[in-house]
PyMOL commands that place a pseudoatom at each C-alpha (Angstrom):
pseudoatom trace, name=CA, resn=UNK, resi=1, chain=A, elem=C, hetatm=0, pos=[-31.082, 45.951, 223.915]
pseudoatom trace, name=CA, resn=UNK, resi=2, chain=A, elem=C, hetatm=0, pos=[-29.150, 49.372, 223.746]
pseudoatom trace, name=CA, resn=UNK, resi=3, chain=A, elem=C, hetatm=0, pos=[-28.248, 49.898, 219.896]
pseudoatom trace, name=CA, resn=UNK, resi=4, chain=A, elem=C, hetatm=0, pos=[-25.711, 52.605, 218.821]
pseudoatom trace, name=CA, resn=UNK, resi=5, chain=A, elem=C, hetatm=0, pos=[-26.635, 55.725, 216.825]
pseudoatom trace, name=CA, resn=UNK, resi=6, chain=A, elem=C, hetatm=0, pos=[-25.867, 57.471, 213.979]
pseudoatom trace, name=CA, resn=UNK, resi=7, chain=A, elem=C, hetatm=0, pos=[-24.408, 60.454, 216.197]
pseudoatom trace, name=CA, resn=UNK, resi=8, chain=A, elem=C, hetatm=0, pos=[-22.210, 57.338, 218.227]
pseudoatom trace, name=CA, resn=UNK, resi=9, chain=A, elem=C, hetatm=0, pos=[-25.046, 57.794, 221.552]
pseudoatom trace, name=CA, resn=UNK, resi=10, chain=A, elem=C, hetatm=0, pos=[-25.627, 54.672, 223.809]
pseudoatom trace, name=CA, resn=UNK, resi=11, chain=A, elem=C, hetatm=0, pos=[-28.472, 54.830, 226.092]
pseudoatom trace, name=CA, resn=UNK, resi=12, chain=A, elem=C, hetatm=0, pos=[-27.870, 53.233, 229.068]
pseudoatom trace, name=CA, resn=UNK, resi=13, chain=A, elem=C, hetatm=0, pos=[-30.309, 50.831, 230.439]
pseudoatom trace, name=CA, resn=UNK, resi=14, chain=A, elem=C, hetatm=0, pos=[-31.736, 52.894, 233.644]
pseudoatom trace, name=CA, resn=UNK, resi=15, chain=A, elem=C, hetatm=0, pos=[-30.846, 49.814, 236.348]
pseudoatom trace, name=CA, resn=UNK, resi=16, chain=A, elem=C, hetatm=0, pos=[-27.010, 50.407, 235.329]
pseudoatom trace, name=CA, resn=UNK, resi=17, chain=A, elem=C, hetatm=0, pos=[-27.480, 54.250, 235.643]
pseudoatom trace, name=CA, resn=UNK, resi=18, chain=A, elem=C, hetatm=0, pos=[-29.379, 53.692, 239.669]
pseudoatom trace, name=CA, resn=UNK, resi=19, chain=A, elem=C, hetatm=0, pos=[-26.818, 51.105, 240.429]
pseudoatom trace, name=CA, resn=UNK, resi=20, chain=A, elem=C, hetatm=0, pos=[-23.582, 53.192, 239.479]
pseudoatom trace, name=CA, resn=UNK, resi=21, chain=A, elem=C, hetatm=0, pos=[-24.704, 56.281, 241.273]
pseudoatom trace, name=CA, resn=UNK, resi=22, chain=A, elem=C, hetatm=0, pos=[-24.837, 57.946, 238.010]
pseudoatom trace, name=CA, resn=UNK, resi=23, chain=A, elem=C, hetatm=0, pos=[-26.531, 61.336, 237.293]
pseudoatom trace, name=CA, resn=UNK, resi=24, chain=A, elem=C, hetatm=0, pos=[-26.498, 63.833, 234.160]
pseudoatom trace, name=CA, resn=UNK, resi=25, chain=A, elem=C, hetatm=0, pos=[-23.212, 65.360, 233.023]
pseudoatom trace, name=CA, resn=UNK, resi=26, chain=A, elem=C, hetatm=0, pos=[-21.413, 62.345, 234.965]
pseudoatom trace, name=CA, resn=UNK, resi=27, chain=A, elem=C, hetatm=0, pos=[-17.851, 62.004, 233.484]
pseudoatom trace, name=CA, resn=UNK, resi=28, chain=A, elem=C, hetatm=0, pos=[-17.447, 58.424, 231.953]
pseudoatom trace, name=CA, resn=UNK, resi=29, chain=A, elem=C, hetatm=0, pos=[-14.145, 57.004, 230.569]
pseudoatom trace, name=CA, resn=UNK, resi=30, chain=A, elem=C, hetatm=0, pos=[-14.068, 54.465, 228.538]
pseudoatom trace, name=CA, resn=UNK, resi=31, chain=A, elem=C, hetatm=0, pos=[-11.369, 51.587, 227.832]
pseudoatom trace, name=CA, resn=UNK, resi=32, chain=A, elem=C, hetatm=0, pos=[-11.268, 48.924, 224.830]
pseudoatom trace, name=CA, resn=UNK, resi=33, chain=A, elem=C, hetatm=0, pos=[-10.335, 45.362, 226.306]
pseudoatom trace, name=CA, resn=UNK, resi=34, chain=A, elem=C, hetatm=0, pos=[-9.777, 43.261, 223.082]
pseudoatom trace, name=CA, resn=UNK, resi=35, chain=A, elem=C, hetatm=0, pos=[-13.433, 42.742, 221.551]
pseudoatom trace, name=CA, resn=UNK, resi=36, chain=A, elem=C, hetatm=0, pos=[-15.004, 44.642, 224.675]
pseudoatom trace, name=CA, resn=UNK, resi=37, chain=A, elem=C, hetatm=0, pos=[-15.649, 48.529, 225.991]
pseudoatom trace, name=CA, resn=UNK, resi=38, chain=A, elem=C, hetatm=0, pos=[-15.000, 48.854, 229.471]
pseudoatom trace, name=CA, resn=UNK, resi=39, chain=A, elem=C, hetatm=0, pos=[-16.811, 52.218, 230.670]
pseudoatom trace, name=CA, resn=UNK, resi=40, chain=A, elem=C, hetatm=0, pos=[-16.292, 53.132, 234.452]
pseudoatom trace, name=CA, resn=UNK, resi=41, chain=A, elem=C, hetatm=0, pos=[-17.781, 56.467, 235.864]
pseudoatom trace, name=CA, resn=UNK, resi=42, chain=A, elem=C, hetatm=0, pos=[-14.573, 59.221, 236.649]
pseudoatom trace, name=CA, resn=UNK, resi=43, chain=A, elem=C, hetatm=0, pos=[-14.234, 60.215, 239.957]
pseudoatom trace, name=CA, resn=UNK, resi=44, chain=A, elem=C, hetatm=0, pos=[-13.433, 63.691, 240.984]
pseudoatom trace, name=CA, resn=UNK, resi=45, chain=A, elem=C, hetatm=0, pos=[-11.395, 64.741, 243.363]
pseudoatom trace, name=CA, resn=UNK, resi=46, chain=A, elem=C, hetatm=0, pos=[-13.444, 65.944, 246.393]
pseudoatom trace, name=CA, resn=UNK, resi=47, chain=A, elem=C, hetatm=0, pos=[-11.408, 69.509, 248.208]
pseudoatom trace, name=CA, resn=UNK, resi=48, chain=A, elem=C, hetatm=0, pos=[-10.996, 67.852, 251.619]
pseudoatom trace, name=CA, resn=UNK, resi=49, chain=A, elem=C, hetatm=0, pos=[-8.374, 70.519, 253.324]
pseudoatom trace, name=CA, resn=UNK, resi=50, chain=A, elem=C, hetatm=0, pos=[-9.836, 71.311, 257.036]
pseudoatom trace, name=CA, resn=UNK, resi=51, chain=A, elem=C, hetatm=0, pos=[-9.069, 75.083, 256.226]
pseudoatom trace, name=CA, resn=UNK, resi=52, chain=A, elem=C, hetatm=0, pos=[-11.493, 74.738, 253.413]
pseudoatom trace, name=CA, resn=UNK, resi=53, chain=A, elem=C, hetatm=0, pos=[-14.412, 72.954, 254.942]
pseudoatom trace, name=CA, resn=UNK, resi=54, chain=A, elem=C, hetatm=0, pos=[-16.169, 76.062, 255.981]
pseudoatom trace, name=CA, resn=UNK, resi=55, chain=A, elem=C, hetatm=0, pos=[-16.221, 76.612, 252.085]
pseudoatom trace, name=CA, resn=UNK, resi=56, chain=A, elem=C, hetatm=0, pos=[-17.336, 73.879, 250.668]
pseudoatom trace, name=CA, resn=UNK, resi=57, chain=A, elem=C, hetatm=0, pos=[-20.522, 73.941, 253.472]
pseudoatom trace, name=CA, resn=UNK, resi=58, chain=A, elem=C, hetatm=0, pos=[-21.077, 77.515, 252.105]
pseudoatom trace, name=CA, resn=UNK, resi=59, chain=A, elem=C, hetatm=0, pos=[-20.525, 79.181, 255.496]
pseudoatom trace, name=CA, resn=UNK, resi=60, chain=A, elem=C, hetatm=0, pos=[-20.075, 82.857, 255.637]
pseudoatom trace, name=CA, resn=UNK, resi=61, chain=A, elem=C, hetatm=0, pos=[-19.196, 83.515, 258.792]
pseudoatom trace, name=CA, resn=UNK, resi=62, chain=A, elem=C, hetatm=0, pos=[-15.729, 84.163, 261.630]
pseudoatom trace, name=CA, resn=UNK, resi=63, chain=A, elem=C, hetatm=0, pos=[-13.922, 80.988, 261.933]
pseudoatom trace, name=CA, resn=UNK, resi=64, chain=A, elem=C, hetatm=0, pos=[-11.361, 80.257, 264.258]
pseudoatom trace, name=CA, resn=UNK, resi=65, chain=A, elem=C, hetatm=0, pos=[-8.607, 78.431, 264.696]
pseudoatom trace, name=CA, resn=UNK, resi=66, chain=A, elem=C, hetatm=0, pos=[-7.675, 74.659, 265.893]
pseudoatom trace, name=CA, resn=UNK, resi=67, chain=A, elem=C, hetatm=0, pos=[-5.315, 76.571, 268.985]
pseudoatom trace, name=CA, resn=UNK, resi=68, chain=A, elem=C, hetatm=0, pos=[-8.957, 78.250, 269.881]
pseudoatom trace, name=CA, resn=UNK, resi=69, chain=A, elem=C, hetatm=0, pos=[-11.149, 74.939, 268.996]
pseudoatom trace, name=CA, resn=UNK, resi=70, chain=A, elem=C, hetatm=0, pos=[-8.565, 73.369, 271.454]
pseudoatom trace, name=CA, resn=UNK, resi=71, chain=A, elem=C, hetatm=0, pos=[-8.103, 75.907, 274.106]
pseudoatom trace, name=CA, resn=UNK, resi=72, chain=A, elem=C, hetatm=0, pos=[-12.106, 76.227, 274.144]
pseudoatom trace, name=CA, resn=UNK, resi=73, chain=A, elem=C, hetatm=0, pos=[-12.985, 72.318, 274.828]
pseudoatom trace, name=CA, resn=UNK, resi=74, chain=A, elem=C, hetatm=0, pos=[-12.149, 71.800, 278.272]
pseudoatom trace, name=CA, resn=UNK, resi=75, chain=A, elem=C, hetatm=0, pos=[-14.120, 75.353, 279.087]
pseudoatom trace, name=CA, resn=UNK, resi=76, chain=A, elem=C, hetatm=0, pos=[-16.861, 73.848, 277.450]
pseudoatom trace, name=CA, resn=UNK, resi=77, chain=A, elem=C, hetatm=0, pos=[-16.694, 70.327, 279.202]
pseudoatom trace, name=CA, resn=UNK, resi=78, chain=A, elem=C, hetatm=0, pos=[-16.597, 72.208, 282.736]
pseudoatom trace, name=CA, resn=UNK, resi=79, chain=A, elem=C, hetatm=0, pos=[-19.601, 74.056, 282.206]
pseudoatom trace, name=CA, resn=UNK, resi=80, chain=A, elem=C, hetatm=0, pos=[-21.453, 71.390, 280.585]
pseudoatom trace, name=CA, resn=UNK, resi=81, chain=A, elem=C, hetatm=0, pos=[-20.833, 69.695, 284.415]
for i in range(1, 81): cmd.bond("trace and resi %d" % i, "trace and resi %d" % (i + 1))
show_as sticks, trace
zoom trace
């Protein structure tokens, strides 16, 4: 059974860590329900902006833009015919 130490550190037990997802440096808030501690892993905000996807994949290169993805599909359906 998890005790708590002098310094106020918990260890979790490892089948709570694999089932929450959790991984070092994971954000964890806690919340006091009467006699109980409610802790719940923080989720972050993930940038999902279509402009910025080419960033977050760590592309380098030209991108263009949805008028040229769309003008470029049916060009690319004919001479895939």
């Amino acid at each position: 059974m998890p005790t708590l130490s002098i310094h106020g550190d918990v260890h979790i037990p490892d089948n709570i860590i694999h089932a929450l997802g959790l991984n070092p440096g994971a954000e964890l808030a806690f919340e006091r329900q009467g006699d109980a501690i409610i802790m719940r892993p923080v989720k972050t905000k993930k940038i999902s902006r279509v402009d910025q996807g080419p960033k977050i994949l760590g592309y380098t290169g030209s991108t263009v833009s949805l008028e040229e993805m769309d003008a470029a599909i049916p060009k690319s359906a004919v001479q895939s015919l």
